[in-house]
N, C-alpha and C positions, 0 to 999 in steps of 0.2 A: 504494500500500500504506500503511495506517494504521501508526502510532507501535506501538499494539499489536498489531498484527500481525508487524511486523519484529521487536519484543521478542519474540514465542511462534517465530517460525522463527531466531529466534539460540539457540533451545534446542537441547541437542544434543540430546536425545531427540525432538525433532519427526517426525523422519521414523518411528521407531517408531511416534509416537503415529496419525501418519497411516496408518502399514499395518494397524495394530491398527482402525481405523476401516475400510479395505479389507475387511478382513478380515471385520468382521461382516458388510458387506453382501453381500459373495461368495459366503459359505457360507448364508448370508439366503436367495438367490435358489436357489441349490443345491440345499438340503437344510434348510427354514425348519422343519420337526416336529422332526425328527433334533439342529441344532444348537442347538435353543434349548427344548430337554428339559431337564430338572432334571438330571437323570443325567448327560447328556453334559458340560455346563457347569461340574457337580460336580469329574468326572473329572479335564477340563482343568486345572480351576484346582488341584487335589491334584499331579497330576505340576508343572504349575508352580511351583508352592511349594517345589518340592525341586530342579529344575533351577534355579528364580531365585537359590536361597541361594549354591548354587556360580556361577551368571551374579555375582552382584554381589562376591563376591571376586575373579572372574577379572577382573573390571573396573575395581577398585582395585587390580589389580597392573598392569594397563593400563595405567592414568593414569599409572604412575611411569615410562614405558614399558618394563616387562618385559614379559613372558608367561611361564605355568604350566602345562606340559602333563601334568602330575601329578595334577590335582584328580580324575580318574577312578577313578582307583589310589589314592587318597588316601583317597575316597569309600569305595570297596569295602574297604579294609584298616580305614578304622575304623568301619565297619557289623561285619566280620567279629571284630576285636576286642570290640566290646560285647556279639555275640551268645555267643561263643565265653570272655571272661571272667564272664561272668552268673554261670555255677555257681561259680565259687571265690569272686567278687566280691561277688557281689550286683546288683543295679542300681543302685544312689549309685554304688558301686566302680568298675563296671565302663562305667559312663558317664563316669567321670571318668577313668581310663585311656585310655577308647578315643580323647577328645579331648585327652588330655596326647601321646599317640602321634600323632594330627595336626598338632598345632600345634611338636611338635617336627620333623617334616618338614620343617614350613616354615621354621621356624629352621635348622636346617642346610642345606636349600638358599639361603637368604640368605645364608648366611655364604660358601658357595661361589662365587655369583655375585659379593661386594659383595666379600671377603678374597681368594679365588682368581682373582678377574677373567675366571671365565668365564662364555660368555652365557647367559641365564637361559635359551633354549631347549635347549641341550644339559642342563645340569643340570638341569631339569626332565624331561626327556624320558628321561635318565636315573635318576630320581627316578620315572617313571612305570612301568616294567622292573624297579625297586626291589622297588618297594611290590605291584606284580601278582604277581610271581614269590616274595615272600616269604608272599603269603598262599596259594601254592600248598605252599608248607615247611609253613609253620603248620598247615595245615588238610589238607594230605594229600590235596586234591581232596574232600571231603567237609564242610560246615558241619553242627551241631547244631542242632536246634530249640528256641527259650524255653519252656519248661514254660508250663502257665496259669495257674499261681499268680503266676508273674513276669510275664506281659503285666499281670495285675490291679495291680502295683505304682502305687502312685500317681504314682510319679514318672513311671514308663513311660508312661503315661494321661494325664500332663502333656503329652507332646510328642506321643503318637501315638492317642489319644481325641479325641474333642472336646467343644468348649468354645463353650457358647451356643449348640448344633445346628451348628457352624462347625468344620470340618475342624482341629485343631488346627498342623499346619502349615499352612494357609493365614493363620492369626493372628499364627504367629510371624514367618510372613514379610513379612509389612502392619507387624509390630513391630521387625524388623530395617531395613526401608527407612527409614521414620520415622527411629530412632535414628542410623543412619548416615550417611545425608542431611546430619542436621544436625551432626556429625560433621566431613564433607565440606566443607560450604558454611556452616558456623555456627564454625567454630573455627578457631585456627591451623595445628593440624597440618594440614584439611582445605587451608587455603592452600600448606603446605609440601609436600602429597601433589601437588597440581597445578605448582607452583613446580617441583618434581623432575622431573616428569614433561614439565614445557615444555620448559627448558631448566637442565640440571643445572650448569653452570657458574656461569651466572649465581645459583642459588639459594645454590651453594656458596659465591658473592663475597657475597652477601646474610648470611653465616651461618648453612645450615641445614642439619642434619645429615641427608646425602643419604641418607648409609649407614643410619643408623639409620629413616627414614623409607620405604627401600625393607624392612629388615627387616619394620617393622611390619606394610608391605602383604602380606608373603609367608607371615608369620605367621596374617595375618586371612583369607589365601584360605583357606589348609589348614583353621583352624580352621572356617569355614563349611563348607567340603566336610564336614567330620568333623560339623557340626553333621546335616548333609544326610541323612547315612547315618543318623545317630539319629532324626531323624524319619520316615524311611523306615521301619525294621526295631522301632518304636516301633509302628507301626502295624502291621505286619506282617511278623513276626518271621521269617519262610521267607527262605530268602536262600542263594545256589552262590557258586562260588569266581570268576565270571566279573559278579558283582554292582558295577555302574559302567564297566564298559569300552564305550570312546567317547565318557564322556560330558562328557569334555574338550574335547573337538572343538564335540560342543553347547553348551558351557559358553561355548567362547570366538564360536560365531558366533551366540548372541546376546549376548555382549558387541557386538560390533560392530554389528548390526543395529541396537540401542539407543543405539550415539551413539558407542560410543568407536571413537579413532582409536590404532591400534599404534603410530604416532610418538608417542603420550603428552600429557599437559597436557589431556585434555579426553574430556568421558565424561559419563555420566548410571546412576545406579543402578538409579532409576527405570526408564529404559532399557533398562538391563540384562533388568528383571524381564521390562518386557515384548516384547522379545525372546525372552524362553524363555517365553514367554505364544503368540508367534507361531509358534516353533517344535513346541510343543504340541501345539497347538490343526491344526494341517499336518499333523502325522502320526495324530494321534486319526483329522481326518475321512477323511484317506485312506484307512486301516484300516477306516472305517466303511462309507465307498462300494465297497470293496473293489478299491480303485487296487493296483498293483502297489509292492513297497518301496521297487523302483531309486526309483519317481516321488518319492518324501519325499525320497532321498540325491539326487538331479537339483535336487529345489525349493532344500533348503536352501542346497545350493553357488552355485543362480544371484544366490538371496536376497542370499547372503555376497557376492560380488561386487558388486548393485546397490547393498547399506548401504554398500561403504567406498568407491563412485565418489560416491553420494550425501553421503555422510558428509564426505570430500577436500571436495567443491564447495558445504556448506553450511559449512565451515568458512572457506575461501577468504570467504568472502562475505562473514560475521560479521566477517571480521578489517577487510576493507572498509568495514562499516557503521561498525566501533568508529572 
């Protein structure tokens, strides 16, 4: 094995990048009109864009090693807030609400997990029961529809039009990896998000403020989730009370599939995205060929097992090569 080749499979995201390679050739052979249609390719990569946003928070909550079983509930509560404050708010208003109501989630569950010392899957998971059940109160079981004067806002048009014939969340989310990337891997905090996440002792002997730095992560899921919802219902303002459930579950197996490992310290955003790229692109064509649903909820679980036996032994190895 060449120099650079051992540098591209000490990526954590290799193994993503290699399914995602699988992946075309499969559905290639499969169904070559069907999967490599403008439309279908379209499709894929729009739901993408809106599972990636929430894949790459649950990922940088990952790397600290928490977990977030709320970003589902998180999603739907603040899609439902934006559609549902539009009329008293506006749209500036009522976008700005609905992601001060996300990123305050996250902040109170961080403080729960980091000040209460409990594990972030209970308060999450309690945080997921939260946020589901409170936009059953709010909403009464019935959501409003955005008028057409208000999809036309420009700002709405911002995140849910498009831009250069280019889905507008598929942009934003090409603009969020960039940015956090290098975030990530360009900057100290992104050192101290991985430091915390290896081994929190040790970063704690190093001086680095664990607490605050898992805040941040818990912060930035919610608020992507809540980003999520906005580009979703930006786009298409129709939306029930049962808008995001599961998609936590999604959220987190392609975290994993992408690279990251639940013991923390090592992850790829990248990754992330494109896992819920694989996840996608898995249930679009099954739906297409007209496979039954068990076989998507079958694929994905076997998936989730092979990335974290894969993920465990490309990690082992990397630690080897270093």
């Amino acid at each position: 094995m060449t120099l650079s080749t051992r540098i591209f499979a000490r990526r954590p995201d290799f193994g993503a990048i290699i399914g995602v390679a699988l992946l075309f050739v499969v559905f290639s052979l499969i169904d070559f009109s069907g999967w490599w249609s403008g439309r279908t390719l379209g499709n894929i990569l729009q739901f993408t864009a809106i599972l990636g946003c929430i894949a790459i928070g649950q990922a940088i909550v990952i790397m600290v090693k928490e977990i977030d079983l709320s970003v589902g509930s998180v999603y739907g509560l603040t899609g439902i807030a934006y559609i549902t404050l539009e009329a008293d708010l506006g749209i500036p208003g009522a976008m700005l609400a609905a992601m001060t109501i996300a990123g305050s989630i996250g902040f109170l569950q961080a403080m729960a997990v980091i000040k209460g010392k409990i594990p972030s899957m209970i308060v999450t998971l309690g945080g997921l029961f939260a946020a589901r059940g409170l936009i059953y109160v709010w909403t009464g079981g019935s959501v409003r529809t955005m008028p057409a004067d208000s999809r036309a806002h420009w700002l709405n048009q911002l995140f849910g039009g498009e831009l250069f014939g280019i889905d507008a969340a598929i942009l934003w989310l090409a603009l969020l990896i960039v940015l956090l990337s290098l975030v990530v891997w360009r900057t100290k905090f992104g050192n101290r998000l991985l430091a915390t996440g290896g081994d929190e002792n040790t970063a704690l002997s190093q001086g680095i403020r664990t607490d605050r730095v898992k805040t941040v992560a818990f912060v930035l899921c919610s608020l992507l989730a809540g980003f999520a919802a906005i580009l979703t219902l930006a786009d298409d303002p129709r939306t029930h009370v049962t808008l995001g459930d599961l998609m936590e579950l999604e959220a987190i197996a392609a975290a994993v599939i992408g690279g990251c490992l639940l013991t923390g310290g090592r992850g790829s955003l990248l990754g992330a995205v494109l896992g819920a790229f694989i996840i996608t692109s898995v249930r679009y064509q099954m739906i297409s060929l007209g496979a039954p649903a068990s076989w998507y909820i079958t694929f994905v679980g076997l998936v989730v097992i092979a990335a974290l036996i894969f993920n465990q032994f490309l990690a082992r190895w990397a630690t080897k090569q270093a």
